[in-house]
N, C-alpha and C positions, 0 to 999 in steps of 0.2 A: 596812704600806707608808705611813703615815701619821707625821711628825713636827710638833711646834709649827712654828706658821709665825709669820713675821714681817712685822707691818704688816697683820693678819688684818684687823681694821675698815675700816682702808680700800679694801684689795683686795676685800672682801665688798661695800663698798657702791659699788666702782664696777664688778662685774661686776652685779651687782643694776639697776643701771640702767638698762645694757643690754639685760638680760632681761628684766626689766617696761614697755621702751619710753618711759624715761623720756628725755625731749629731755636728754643730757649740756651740761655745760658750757659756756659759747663758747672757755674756759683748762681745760687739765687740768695737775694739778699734778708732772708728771711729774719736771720737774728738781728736786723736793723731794724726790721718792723713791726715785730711781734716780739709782748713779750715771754711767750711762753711755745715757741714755734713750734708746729707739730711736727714739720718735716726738718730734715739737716739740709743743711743750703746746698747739698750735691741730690738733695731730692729725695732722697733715702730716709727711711725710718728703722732707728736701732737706738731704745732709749736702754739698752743696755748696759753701757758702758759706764756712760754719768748721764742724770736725773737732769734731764731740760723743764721740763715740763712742772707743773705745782702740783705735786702731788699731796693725794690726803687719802687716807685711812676710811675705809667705807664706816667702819666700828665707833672711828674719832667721831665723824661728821653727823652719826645719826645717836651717837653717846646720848643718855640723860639728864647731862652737862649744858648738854647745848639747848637752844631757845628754841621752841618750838614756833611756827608762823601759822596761828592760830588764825592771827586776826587777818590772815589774807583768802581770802572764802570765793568760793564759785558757788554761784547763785542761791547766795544766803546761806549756805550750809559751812559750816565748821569743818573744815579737813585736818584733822586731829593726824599724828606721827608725820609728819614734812618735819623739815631740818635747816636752821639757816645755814648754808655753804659757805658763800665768796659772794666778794661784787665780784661782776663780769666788767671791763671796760667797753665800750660802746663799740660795735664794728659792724658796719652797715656794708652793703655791695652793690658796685656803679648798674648791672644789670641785670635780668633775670638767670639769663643763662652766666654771667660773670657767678654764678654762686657755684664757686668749686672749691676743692679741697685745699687747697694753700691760701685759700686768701679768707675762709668762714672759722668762726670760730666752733669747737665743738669738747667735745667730753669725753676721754678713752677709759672706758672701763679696765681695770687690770685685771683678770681672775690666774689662781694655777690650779690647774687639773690636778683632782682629785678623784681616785679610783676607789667604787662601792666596796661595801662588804660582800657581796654578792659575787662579784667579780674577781676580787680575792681568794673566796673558797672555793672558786669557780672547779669544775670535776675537769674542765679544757685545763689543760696543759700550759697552750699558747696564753690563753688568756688569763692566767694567775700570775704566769712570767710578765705579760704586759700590766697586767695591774700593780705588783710590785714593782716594778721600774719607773712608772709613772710617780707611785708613792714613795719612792727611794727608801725603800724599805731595808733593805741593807747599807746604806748610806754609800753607795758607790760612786753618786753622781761627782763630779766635778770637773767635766772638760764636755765644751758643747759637740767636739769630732769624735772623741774618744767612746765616750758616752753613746749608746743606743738612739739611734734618731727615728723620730715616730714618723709616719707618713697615712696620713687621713683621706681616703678617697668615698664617693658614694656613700658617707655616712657610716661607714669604717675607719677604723685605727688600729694601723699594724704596727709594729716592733719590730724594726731594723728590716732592711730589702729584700733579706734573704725571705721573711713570713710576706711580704711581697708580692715576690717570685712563685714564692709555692701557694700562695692563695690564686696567684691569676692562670700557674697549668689547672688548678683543681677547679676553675669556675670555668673552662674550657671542654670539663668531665672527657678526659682523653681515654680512650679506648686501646688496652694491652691486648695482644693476639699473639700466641704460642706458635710457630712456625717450625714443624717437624723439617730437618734433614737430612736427616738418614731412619727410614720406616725399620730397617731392623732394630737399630739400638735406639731408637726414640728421640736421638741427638736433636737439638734446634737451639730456635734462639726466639727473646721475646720483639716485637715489634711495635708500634705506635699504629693501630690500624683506623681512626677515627678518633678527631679532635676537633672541638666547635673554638673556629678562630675570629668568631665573629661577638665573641660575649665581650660586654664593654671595659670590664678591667685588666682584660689578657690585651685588647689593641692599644689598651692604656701604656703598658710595660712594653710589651713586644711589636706593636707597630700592629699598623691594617695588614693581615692576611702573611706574618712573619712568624720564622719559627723562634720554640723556643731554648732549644741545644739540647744539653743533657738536662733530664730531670731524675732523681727517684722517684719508684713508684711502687705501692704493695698490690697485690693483684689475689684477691680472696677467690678461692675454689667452688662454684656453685653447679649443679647439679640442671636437669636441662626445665626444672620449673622456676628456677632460679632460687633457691634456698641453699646456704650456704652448706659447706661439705666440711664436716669437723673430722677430726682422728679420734683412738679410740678414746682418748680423754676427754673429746666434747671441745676439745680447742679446734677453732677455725685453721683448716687449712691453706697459710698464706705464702705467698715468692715476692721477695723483694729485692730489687735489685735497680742500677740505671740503666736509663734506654737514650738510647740519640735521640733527638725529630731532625730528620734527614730535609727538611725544609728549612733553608737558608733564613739564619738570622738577617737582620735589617741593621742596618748603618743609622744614627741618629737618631736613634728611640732613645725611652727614658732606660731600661736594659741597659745596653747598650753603653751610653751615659755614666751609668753606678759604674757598672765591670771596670770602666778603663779606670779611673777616679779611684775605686778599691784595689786596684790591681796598684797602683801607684802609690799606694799608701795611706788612701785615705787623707790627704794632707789639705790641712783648713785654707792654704794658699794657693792659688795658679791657676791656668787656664783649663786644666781637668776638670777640678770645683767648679769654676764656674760655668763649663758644658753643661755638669752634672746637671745642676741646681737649673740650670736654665731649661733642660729635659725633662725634667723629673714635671717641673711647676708647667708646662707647656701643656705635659697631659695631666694637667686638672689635679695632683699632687699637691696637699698643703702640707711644708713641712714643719717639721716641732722637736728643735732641738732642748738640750738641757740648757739652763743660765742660772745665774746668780741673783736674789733678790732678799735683799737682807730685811726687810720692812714684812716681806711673805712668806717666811721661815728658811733662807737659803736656796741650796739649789733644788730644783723641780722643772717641770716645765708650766711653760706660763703662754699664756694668749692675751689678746687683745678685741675689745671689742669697741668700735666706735659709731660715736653720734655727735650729729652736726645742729647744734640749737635753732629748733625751730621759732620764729618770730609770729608768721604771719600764716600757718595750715592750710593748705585750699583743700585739703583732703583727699587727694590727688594721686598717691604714690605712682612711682614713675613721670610726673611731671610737675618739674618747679611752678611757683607763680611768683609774682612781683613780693617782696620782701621776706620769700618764704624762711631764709635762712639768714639770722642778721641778731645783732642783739644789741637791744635799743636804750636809752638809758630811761627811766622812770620806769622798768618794765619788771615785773617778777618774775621769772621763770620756774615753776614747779616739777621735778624732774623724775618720773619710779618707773625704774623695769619692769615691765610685767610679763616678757617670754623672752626666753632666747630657745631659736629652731636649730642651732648647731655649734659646732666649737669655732671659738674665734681667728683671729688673724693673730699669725705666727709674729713673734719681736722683731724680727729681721727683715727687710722689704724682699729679699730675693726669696726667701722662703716663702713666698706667697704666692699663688697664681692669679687671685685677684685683690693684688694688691693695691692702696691709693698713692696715684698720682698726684703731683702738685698743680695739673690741669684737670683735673676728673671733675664731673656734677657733684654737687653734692646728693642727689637724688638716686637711686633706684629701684627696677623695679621688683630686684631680688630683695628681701626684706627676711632678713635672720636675728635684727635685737628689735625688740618692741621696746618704748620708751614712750609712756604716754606723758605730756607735756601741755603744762595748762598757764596761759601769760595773764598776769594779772595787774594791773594800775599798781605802782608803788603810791602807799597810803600815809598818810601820819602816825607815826609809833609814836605812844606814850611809853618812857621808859621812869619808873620810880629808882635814880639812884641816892642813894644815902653816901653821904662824906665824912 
C-alpha cells in the first residue's frame, strides 16, 4: 500500500513540526506546493475574496453532457449516474500520522443555506424573520458586519445576538416574584426569585454560574392551580417589564465579548472583533456571516463542507491506517454524499470553532458529511471519435 511520494522532505519536515511542537512559520509555503491550496499561507481559510481553489458547478459536473463511467464497476455491477470530474494529480503522505490537513488533498463541498417553506410560514415570529434573512428575501443583504449574523449552537440557529441573549435567559426558565412594599397601597417591585444557571447555552453566553444583567420579561397571572387568569375579555392577564439579575456578570464570556464589540460599533476591524469572535467560537458558537457568491446567486450565507480523499479505508473512523488518505495515480475515485448530520463550516476560519488546521488529522471521530467512496483500477477506455 505504499508508493514513492512526492515532495517527501518537505511534507516530512512540515508534519515533524507539528509533531515535535515546533512554533510553524508566521508564511507557509503552500502556493509553491499546491496547486489548488486549501489553506492561505498565513493558515487561514477565506476563499472569499478570490477563487484559489478549481471550482466546479455540482449541475455542470453531473450535466447529461458529461460521460458517464459506466465502465468502471464494483463487483461486476454497472453503477449507472457517476460523473467523470477531473484528474487528481498524485499526492501521497510520508506517514500515517503525517496525513493532515495541509498536506492531503481533499474536496470542499460549497452549499448556501436555504430556508423551507415551512419555516417561512412559520406562526414564530422569530423564525420567519430568520428564515427570510437567510433567504434574503427582501434583498437587504450586502455587507458581512452590517448584515444580521447567524450563530448556530446545539443544533440551533439564531438571528443576531440579541435572539441569543434572549434564548439563553429563557432556557434558564427564570422565575418572577412580585415583592409587596407597602401592604396598604400594594406598592412593590418584581424580582428574579429563581434561575437555572446551569442549562448548557446560558453558561455558553454567560459564563459558569454568571449573571445575566437586565433582561425583559412578561410574567402571565395564574391562579393557585396554575391555569391562567384572563380579564373580562378572556385575554390573559400579563406585566411586562425589565428586571436586574443582581448576580454579577462575568469578564471574558462570549456576552461579554459581543457587548464591548457592539457597543463600539460593531466595526469589522480591531482588537474588539477579534475578542469577540475569539469568545463567541470558544463557547462552541459557529458563526455565519452574509458574502458574496456570484456562481450561487449572490449574497446569502454559505457553509462549507469538507472531505479528505480516501485511498486506502481501514474502516476505522477515528483512526488513520497506512495510506488511508492519499491519491494515487492509476486509481479512480468514485465520490456521492449520502448524509450530511448538520450545517457546515462557516467561509471564514475565525468563525469557526472547529476549524482545520494546517496540522490537524485528517481523521475524526466526529463524522457530520458522509461521503461513500469506492477506488477502482484505472482501465482501458475505448473512445469512438470521428474526425
Amino acid at each position: 500500500n505504499y508508493v514513492l511520494d512526492a515532495e517527501w522532505e518537505w511534507k516530512n519536515d512540515t508534519y515533524t513540526a507539528f509533531k515535535e511542537g515546533v512554533t510553524p512559520p508566521a508564511t507557509y509555503p503552500f502556493d509553491t506546493h499546491f496547486s489548488y491550496p486549501f489553506f492561505n499561507n498565513d493558515g487561514t481559510i477565506d476563499n472569499t475574496k478570490t477563487d484559489r481553489w478549481l471550482t466546479s458547478l455540482c449541475v455542470d459536473v453531473v450535466a447529461d453532457s458529461k460521460e458517464d463511467d459506466n465502465t468502471w464497476t464494483t463487483e461486476g455491477k454497472t453503477d449507472k449516474g457517476y460523473k467523470i470530474w477531473k484528474y487528481a494529480p498524485e499526492n501521497t503522505i510520508p506517514s500515517v500520522n503525517g496525513q493532515i490537513n495541509s498536506l492531503s488533498t481533499g474536496v470542499v463541498f460549497k452549499a448556501k443555506m436555504k430556508a423551507t417553506s415551512d419555516a417561512l410560514n412559520s406562526t414564530d415570529e422569530d423564525t420567519r424573520a430568520l428564515a427570510n434573512k437567510i433567504n434574503n428575501t427582501d434583498k437587504t443583504l450586502g455587507n458581512s458586519y452590517t448584515d444580521d449574523i447567524l450563530y448556530a449552537f446545539g443544533g440551533r440557529i439564531f438571528r443576531t445576538w440579541e435572539n441569543v441573549r434572549k434564548a439563553a435567559i429563557e432556557a434558564a426558565a427564570p422565575k418572577i416574584t412580585w415583592i409587596i412594599d407597602d401592604e396598604k397601597t400594594g406598592a412593590g417591585h418584581w424580582e428574579l426569585s429563581e434561575i437555572n444557571r446551569t442549562n448548557s447555552l446560558y453558561k455558553a453566553v454567560f459564563g459558569d454560574d454568571g449573571g445575566c444583567g437586565n433582561f425583559k420579561f412578561t410574567y402571565v397571572e395564574k391562579d393557585a392551580n396554575g391555569n391562567v387568569i384572563t380579564d373580562k375579555d378572556g385575554n390573559p392577564i400579563k406585566h411586562e417589564g425589565v428586571i436586574a439579575d443582581t448576580k454579577p456578570t462575568l469578564e471574558n464570556t462570549a456576552n461579554a465579548a459581543w457587548t464591548a464589540w457592539a457597543n463600539d460599533g460593531k466595526k469589522p476591524e480591531g482588537a474588539l472583533k477579534e475578542a469577540f469572535k475569539t469568545a463567541v467560537t470558544k463557547a462552541e458558537f459557529t458563526i455565519y456571516q452574509s458574502s458574496y457568491d456570484e456562481e450561487l446567486g449572490g449574497w446569502g450565507y454559505y457553509c462549507y463542507y469538507y472531505y479528505w480523499n480516501r485511498h486506502n479505508d481501514n474502516l476505522n473512523n477515528g483512526v488513520m491506517g497506512p495510506m488511508e488518505f492519499a491519491v494515487v495515480r492509476n486509481n479512480v475515485y468514485k465520490l456521492a454524499v449520502t448524509k450530511i448530520s448538520r450545517l457546515g463550516h462557516p467561509r471564514i476560519s475565525e468563525n469557526d470553532p472547529d476549524k482545520p488546521t494546517p496540522g490537524r488529522p485528517d481523521e475524526k471521530e466526529d463524522v457530520y458529511l458522509t461521503v461513500t467512496a469506492q477506488v477502482l483500477p484505472w482501465v482501458v477506455r475505448v473512445n469512438n471519435i470521428e474526425f
